[in-house]
N, C-alpha and C positions, 0 to 999 in steps of 0.2 A: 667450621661452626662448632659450637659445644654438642657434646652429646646430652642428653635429657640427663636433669640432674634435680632431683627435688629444693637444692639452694638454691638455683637458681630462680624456682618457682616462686619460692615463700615470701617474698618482698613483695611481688607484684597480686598474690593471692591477698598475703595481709590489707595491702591498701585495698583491692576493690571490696572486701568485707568490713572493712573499716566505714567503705564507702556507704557499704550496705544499712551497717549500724545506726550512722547520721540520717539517713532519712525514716530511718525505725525512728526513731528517738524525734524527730520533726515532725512526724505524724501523731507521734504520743503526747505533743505538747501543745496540739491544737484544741481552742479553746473552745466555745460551746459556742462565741456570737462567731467564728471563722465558721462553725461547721453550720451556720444556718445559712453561709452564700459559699456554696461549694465550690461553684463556678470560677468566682474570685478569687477564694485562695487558692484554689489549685493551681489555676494559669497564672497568676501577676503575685501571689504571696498576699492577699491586699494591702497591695500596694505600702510596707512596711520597711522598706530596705533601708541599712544606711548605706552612709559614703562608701566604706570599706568594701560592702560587701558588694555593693552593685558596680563597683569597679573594677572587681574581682570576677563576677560572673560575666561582664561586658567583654573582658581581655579574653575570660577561659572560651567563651563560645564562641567567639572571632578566630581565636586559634585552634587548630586542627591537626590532625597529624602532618597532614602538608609541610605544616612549619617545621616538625622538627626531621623529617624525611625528606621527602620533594625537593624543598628549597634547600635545603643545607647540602643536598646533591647536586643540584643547579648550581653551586658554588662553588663546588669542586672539581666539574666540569670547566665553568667561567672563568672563576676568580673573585675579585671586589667587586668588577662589574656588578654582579649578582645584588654585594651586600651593599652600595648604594641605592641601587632599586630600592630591597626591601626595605631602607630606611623612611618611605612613605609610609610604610604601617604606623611608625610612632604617632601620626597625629590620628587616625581612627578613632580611639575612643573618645577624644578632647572633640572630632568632626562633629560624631556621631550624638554626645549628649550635648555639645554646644547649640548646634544646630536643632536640633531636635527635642531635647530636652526637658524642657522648662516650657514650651509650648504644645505639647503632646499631652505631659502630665495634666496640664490645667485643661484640656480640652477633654481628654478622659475622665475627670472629674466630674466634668459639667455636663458628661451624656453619660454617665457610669459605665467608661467602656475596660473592656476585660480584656480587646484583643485588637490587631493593628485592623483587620479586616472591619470592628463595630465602628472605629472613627473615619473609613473612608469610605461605609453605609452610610455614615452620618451624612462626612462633607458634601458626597458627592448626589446622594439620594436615590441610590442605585444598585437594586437587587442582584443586576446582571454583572455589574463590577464587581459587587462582595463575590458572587459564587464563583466568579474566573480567578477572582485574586485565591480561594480558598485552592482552586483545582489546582492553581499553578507551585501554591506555598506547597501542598501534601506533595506534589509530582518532583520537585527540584528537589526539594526536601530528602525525599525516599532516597533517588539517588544519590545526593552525598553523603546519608547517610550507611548506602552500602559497599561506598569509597572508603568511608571512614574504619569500619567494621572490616575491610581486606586489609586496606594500610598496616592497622595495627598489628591485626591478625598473624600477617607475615612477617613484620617487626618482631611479634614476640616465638615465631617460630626459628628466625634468623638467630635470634642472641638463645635463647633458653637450650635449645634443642628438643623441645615438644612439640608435637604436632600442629597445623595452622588450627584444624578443628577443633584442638583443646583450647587453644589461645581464644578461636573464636568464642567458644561455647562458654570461656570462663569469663573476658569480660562483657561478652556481647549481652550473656542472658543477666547477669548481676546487674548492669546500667538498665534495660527493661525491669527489673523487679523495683530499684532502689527509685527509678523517674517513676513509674505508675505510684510506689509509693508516698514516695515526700512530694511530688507536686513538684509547683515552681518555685518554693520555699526550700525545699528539699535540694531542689537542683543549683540554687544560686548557694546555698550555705557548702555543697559539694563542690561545686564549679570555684569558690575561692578556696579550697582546700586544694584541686587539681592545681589550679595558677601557681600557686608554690613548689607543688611537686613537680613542676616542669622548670619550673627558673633551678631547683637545687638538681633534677637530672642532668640540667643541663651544664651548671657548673661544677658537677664531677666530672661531668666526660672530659670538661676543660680542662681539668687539674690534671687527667689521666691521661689525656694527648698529651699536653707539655712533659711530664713525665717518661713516656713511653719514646717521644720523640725525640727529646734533650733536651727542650726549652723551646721557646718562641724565635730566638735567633735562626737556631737553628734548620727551624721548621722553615720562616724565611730565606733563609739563605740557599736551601733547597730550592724552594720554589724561584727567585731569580734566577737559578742557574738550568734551572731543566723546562721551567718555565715564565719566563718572564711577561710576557703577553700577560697572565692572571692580574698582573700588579696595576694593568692598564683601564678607565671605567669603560674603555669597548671592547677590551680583549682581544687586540686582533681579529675585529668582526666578527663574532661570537656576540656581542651584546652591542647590537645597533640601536640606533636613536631609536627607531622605529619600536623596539621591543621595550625601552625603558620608557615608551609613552604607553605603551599597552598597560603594562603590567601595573603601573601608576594610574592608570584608571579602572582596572579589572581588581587591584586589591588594596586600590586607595580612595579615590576619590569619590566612587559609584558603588562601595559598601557606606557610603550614607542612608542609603533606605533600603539596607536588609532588615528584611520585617523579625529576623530573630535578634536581632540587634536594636531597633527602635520600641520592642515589648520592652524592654529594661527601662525605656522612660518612662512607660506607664508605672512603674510595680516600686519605684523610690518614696520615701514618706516625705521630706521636705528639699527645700532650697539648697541647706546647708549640705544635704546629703550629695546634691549632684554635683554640687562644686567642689566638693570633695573628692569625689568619684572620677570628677574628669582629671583633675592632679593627678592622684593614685594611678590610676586606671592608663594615664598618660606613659608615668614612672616605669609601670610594670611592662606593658607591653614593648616600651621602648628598650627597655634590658634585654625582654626573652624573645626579641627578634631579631638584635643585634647579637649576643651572644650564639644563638644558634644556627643564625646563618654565618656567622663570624668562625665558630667550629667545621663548617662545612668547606669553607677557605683550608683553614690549618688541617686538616684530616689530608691533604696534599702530602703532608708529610709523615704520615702512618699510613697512605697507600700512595706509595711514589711511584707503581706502576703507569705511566701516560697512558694508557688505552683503557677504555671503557669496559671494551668485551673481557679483559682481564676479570673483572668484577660484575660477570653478569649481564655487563649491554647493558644495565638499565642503572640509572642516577640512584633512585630509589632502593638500592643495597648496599648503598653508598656508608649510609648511618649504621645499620645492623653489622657491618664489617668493621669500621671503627671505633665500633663498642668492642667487638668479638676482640679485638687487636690490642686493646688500651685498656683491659681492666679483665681483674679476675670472675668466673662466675657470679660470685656473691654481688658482685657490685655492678655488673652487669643486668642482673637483676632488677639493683636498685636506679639504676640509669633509666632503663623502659618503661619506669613508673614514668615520666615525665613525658614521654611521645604517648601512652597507653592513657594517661590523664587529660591529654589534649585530646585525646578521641573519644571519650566516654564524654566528657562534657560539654563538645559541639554537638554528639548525640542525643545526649538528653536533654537539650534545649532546642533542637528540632524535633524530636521526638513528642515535645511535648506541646510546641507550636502548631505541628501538621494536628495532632490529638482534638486542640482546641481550634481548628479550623473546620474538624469535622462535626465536633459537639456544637461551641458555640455560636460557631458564624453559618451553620448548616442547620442540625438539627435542632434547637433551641430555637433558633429562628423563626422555623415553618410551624412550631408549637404556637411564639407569640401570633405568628401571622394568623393564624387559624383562632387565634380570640382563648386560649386557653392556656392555665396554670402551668407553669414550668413547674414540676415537681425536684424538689432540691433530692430526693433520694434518689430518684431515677438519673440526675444531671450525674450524679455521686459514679453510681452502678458503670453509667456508658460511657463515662468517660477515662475510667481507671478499664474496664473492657475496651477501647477503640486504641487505648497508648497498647496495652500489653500486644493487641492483635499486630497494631502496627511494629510494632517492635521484633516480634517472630518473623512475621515476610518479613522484613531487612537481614534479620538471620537467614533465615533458609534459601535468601537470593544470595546472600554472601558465602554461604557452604560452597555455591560454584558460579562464581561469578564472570560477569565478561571479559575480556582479556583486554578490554579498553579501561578499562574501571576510573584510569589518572583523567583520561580524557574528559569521561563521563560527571568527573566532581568539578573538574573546571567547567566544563557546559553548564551546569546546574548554578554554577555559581554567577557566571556569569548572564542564564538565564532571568535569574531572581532580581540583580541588576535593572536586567533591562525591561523586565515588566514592571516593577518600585518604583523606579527612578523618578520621573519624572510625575508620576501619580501623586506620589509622594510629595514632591518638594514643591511644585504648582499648586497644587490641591491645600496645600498649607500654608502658602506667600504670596499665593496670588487669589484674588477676590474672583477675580471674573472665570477658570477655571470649571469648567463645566461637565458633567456624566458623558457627553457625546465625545467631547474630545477627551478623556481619560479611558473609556472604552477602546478607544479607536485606538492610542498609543501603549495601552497593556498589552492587547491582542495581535496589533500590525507590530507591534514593534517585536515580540518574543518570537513571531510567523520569523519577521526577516533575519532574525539571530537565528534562528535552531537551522532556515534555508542554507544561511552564509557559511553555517559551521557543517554542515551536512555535503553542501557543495566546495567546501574549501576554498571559499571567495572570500579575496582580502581587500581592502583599498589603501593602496600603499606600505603595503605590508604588514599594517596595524591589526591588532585583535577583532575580530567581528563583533565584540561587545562595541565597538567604534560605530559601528553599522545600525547595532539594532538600538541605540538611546536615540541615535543619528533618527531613524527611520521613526521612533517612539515620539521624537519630539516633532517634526514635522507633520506626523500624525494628530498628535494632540492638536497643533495650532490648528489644522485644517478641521476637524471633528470641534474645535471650539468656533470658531465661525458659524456651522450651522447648527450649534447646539443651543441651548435654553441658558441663560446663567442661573444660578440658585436661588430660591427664593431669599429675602432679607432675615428673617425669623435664624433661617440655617447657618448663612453669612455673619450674623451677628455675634454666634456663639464662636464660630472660628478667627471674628477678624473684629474685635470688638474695638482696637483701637479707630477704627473706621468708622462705628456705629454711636460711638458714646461724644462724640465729640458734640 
């Protein structure tokens, strides 16, 4: 590893202050009618986004450090296997605003809702659902967020040669000041600034492997010969059917109703923005997933050592050593801007989801319900107070964290799955969908996910996110038999092609 070098610092310093600036300067340019619905603009932007940008923040907060750590080690481990799989990311954002979109936005509209938890108060008419949905978003939340906060941490202790704590304490505290500050405006105008800094980290490291290695020939050529199995999509049973159906529905299919993912449809200003959004949005993510798990393949041949323990035991040293190996400090540096950009800006768009699940779908709530004024300065006061708190405990559980922590961000993720899912996509396609059965598959179905992963039960070897949508939807249908359907009034707003005929 490098030893501590102040060049290597100043690149990744510069950006998080840079980062800091923008939401200084987004806060400075809020107008007098934004600061009279606090609410609004702080969590959705009101709802003003164009194509660019909300295509931009949909890819940065989808991606994680995962992407440019985890999985570019799983590659290297695997082979192509790996990077087939992850070729399912490229439809997410095109899923996510397709499907969701354009029907969300106008439903939002039409009850002024500010947060995913206000529209399935709406649909469902259901106190008990909003506060399970709010406990579940802050609880999976927190945890990935203090995945995110290690990953990086250690990424930039690995290349710099600075401490984890310094690494933690510098971007950890700068994304808490810069999210309580700009808001969700703040975050999305950041969050397409990170999406670039990761697609060009990611194509120098490219340019410095070929380099360092002799070219792509001969990075291949290496790997047929010491390894051929990589070249295969099962790898010599290393990537069974089994795990390419998991993975395709743990980071494909069933991130359709991540609730930090479906807020971006609320918070776009027109039509033309999200069709826009989903092009772009499409473009981006399908480059900086392929490319970096595509590096994670080639980095075979800047660590051609065959055993794991060589590097650690662990995947995840995989990238921090292939940086260390292929490029000078200086640009080492500049490399980790792009894993450290993919981390601040899935953080601050959960950081700022959990925020407004404790203000607006919690405490804003119980004020309306009691018959009394939401005062807009006090919404102001606890909510920039509930982001910063929340943002410290993620630090200071990240100062020493569990020694599971990989484990813990895939559970969380696939947690949030499996409570959404089906709420989710029933609750807004289907009329007859009712509060008894959508209780019943939020709550049975995360029980049978957290039991399966806790007990390390599989069925067929597939991911226990298999299990718990499995168990979510057959929940739902039986809780929708004895449940009530909605009244028309409510129905009408969500399903008007129904009503207006």
């Amino acid at each position: 590893m490098f030893n501590a070098n102040i060049m290597n610092l100043m690149p990744v310093l510069g950006f998080l202050v840079f980062m800091l600036f923008i939401s200084y300067m987004v806060k400075r340019a809020a107008t007098a009618d934004r600061a009279q619905n606090f609410a609004k603009d702080y969590f959705i932007g009101g709802r003003t986004l164009g194509g660019f940008v909300l295509a931009m923040t949909t890819v940065a907060t989808y991606s994680s450090v995962s992407t440019f750590v985890g999985g570019p080690g799983m590659a290297w481990l695997i082979g192509y296997g790996w990077l087939y799989m992850a070729i399912v990311q490229v439809v997410v954002v095109f899923l996510v605003l397709g499907v969701f979109g354009k029907k969300i936005a106008l439903i939002a509209r039409k009850i002024d809702a500010v947060t995913v938890i206000d529209i399935i108060r709406k649909r469902y008419q259901s106190d008990i659902l909003a506060n399970l949905s709010a406990i579940f978003i802050v609880a999976f939340f927190c945890a990935t967020m203090v995945a995110q906060f290690v990953g990086a941490a250690k990424l930039f202790e690995a290349v710099t040669g600075f401490s984890y704590i310094t690494g933690l304490s510098l971007f950890g505290l700068i994304v808490v000041f810069y999210t309580t500050i700009g808001g969700f405006r703040g975050v999305a105008i950041t969050d397409a600034i990170c999406a670039f800094a990761m697609i060009i980290g990611m194509s120098i490291l490219f340019y410095s492997m070929m380099e360092t290695a002799g070219g792509y020939d001969a990075i291949m050529t290496h790997i047929s010969t010491t390894n051929p199995a990589m070249l295969e999509p099962f790898s010599a049973g290393k990537m069974p059917m089994s795990l390419y159906i998991s993975q395709w529905l743990l980071v494909g299919i069933c991130t359709l109703a991540l609730p930090q993912s479906i807020v971006r449809s609320i918070s776009y200003k027109d039509t033309k923005a999200l069709h826009n959004a989903m092009i772009v949005g499409t473009v981006v993510i399908g480059a900086m997933t392929i490319i970096a798990t595509w590096v994670g393949v080639l980095s075979k041949g800047i660590l051609t050592d065959p055993s794991l323990a060589a590097y650690g035991g662990s995947v995840d040293n995989i990238t921090p050593l292939t940086i260390v190996k292929s490029m000078d400090p200086f640009w080492a540096g500049i490399t980790i801007i792009g894993p450290i950009a993919a981390t601040i800006s899935t953080v601050s768009s959960l950081l700022l989801s959990s925020s407004s699940s404790i203000i607006k779908d919690v405490y804003m709530r119980q004020i309306e319900k009691n018959g009394r004024t939401v005062d807009n300065n006090n919404v102001k006061m606890f909510s920039m107070i509930t982001t910063i708190i929340l943002g410290f405990g993620i630090y200071f559980i990240a100062i020493a964290p569990p020694s599971v922590i990989w484990q813990i961000n895939m559970f969380a993720f696939g947690g949030l799955q499996t409570a959404f899912f089906w709420v989710m996509i029933l609750g807004l396609f289907w009329s007859n969908a009712n509060s008894t059965g959508a209780v019943w598959a939020m709550f049975g179905g995360v029980l049978a996910y957290c039991s399966t992963m806790a007990l390390k039960i599989k069925i067929f070897d597939l991911h226990q996110i298999v299990i718990g949508i499995s168990v979510s939807f057959i929940l739902f249908m039986i809780g929708n038999k004895i449940g009530k359907r909605n009244d028309d009034e409510t129905l009408k707003i969500f399903f008007p092609e129904e009503y207006d005929k």
